[in-house]
N, C-alpha and C positions, 0 to 999 in steps of 0.2 A: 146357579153353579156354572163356571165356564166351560166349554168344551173343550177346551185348549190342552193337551198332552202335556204333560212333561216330559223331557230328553229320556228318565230310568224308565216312566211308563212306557214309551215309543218303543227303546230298545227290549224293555218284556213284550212290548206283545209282538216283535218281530224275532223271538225265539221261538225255533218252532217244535210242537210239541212232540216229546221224544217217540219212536214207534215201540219202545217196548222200554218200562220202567219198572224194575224189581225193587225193592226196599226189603234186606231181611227176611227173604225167601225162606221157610223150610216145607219140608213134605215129609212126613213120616206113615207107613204104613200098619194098621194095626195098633192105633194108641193107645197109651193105657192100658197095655197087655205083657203078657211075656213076650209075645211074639212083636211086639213092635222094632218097628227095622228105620232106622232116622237115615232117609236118601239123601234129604238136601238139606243143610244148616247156614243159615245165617248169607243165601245168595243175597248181594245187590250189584244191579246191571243195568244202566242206563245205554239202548242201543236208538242212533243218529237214524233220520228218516234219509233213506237210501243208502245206507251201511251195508255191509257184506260182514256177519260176523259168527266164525268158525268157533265152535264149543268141541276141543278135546278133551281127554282123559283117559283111564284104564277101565274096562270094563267095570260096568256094575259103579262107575262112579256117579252116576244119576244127569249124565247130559239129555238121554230121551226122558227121562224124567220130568226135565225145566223145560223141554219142548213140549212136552204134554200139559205141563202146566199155564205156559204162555197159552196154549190152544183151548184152555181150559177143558181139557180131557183130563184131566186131575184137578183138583183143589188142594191151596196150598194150607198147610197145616197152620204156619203160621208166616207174617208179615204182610205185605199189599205187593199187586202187581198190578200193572195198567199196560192198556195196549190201545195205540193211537190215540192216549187222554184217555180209555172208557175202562169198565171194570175187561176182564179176561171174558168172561160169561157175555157182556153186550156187544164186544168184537166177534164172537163166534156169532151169536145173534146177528150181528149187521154182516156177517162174512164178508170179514175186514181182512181176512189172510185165505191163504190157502197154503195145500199141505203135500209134499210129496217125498215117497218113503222109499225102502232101501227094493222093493218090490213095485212094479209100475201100480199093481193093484187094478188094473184095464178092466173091463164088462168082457167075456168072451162072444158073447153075445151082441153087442153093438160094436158096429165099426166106427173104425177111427175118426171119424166126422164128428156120430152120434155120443162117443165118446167124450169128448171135447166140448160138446155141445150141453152136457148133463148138467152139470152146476147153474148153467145158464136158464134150463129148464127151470128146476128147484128154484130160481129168483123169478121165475115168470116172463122170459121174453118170446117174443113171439116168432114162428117160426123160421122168415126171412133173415131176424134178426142173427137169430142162432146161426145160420149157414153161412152170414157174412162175416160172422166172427171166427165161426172156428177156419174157414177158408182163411182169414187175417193171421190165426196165430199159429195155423201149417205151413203156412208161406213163414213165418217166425223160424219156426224150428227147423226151415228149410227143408219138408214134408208136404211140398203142395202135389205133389202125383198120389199121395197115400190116403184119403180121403175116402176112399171106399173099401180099402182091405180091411180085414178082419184082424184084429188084433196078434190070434197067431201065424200071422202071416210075413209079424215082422219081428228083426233083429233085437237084442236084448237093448240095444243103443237108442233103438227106435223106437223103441214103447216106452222107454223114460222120456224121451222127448216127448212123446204124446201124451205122458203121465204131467209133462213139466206144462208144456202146454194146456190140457188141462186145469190145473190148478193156477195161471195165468189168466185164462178166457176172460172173466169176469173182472179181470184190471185189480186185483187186490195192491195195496201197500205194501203190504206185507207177507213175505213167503219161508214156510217154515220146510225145512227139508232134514229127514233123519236116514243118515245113509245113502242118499238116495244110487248113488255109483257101484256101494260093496260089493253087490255081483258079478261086475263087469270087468271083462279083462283090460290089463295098463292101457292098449294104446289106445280099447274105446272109452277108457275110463278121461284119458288127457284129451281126446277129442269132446269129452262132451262138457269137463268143466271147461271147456276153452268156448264151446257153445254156450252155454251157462253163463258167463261173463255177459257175452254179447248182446242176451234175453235181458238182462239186468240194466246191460247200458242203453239199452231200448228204451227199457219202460219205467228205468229209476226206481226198482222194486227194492225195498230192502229184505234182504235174508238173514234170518241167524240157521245154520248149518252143523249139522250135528256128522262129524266123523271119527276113525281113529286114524284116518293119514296124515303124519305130519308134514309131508311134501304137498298134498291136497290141501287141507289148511292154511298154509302158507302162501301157497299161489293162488287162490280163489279170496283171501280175505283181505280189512281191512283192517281186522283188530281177530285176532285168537285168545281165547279164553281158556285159560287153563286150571281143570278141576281137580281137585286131590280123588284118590280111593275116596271109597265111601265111609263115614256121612260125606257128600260131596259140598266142596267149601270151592270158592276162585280161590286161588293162589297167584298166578298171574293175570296180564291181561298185554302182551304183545302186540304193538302196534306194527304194522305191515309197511313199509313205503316202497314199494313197490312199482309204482305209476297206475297209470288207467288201463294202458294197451300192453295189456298184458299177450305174450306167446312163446312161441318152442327156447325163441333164444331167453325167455326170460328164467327160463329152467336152467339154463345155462350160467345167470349172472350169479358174479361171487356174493351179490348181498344175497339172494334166492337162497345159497347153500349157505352164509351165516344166521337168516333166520330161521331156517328149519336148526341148526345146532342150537339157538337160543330156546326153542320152545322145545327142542331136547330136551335142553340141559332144564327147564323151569319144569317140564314133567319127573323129572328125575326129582329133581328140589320136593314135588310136590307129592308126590310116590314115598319119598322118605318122609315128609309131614303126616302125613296119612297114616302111616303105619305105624308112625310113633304116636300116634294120639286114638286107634285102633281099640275099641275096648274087645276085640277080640271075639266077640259073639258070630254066629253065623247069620249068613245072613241071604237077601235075593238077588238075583241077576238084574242088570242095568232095566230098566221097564221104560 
């Protein structure tokens, strides 16, 4: 048999595999009950390796849902999902992503170092290793004097960076974030997705980004995703053109304030979808 490629094979095997592929996503709690409550129906979402991609909607629409699910902290009730080619279950095994949430979630007990340093533990590296690393991605989050404070030692700004950090140490692909800014007030909220960008153009990470800011969304992504009320379905999916270098004046550009009115107006579209198709039962908050 010859070795020789052909032009469609060449060009398949130089597409690269996607970092997160939903097909027919749902998740429902409580099956086969009264109490069952259908969060996600019928998700598919193929996200680009180095993508930045923002998951809105209204409460209780099931966005931390699909993050749980991509992280395989839930199982999907029904359809397939893959993450970096492997099931959800072999990426958390291979800790293929990391995770950071609307709380830094820090040790109060280890400092900021040792902190940083933990994931790194749990894979087994040794301890030079660890101190070269987390030293590497405090100088990242531009926190290299902070490496021996204790965690309440620092500003709400600074311990998600050392939370983001964190969840970077170990070079994942992939980084899931839920919330992780909602505590933080505006101007350290714009300074740290403006850090965020930076971390990403570094290290070509790709995010999918769970908030409910549509100005946040819009300026941190590549693609926004827009869910109805619950059962949560995509209804849109807004493409961002934005440029790379992204900053203050970009807040400023009239396409900035036409895409945020776009993914207005497709929440709005998708809020009256939702509620028109509503079987009206009660139900749980966003999980």
């Amino acid at each position: 048999m010859s070795d020789v490629q052909t032009p469609t094979a060449i060009a398949a095997s130089a597409v690269p595999i996607p970092a997160v592929a939903a097909e027919s996503v749902g998740k429902s709690f409580n099956p086969g009950t009264r109490k069952q409550v259908d969060a996600l129906v019928d998700v598919s979402l193929t996200i680009r390796p180095g993508e930045f991609v923002s998951l809105i909607g209204p409460s209780g629409c099931g966005k931390s849902t699909l993050l749980r699910v991509v992280a395989d902290l839930l199982q999907p009730t029904s359809g397939t999902l893959l993450v970096n080619g492997k099931s959800a279950k072999q990426a958390r095994l291979d800790q293929d992503y990391g995770m950071a949430f609307q709380q830094a979630g820090l040790f109060e007990w280890r400092n900021v170092a040792r902190n940083i340093e933990l994931p790194l533990e749990i894979r087994g590296w040794d301890a030079a290793r660890r101190h070269a690393r987390s030293k590497e991605m405090l100088e990242l989050v531009k926190l290299p004097d902070f490496a021996n404070h204790m965690p309440w030692q620092l500003s709400g700004g600074m311990q998600q960076r050392i939370a983001i950090a964190r969840a970077l140490a170990a070079n994942p692909p992939l980084l899931l974030m839920d919330e992780p800014f909602g505590a933080l007030d505006e101007m350290t909220r714009e300074h740290m997705q403006a850090e965020l960008l930076s971390i990403c153009a570094a290290t070509g990470t790709t995010v999918v980004f769970v908030t409910h800011s549509i100005p946040e969304a819009v300026y941190l992504s590549d693609r926004v995703v827009v869910m109805s009320p619950r059962p949560g379905r995509i209804t849109s999916i807004i493409d961002v053109a934005l440029g790379d270098a992204r900053n203050d004046d970009t807040r400023e550009a009239s396409e900035f304030y036409r895409k945020i009115t776009e993914v207005r107006e497709a929440l709005r579209g998708a809020d009256h979808a939702g509620r028109s198709a509503t079987t009206g039962a009660r139900g749980i908050e966003d999980r």
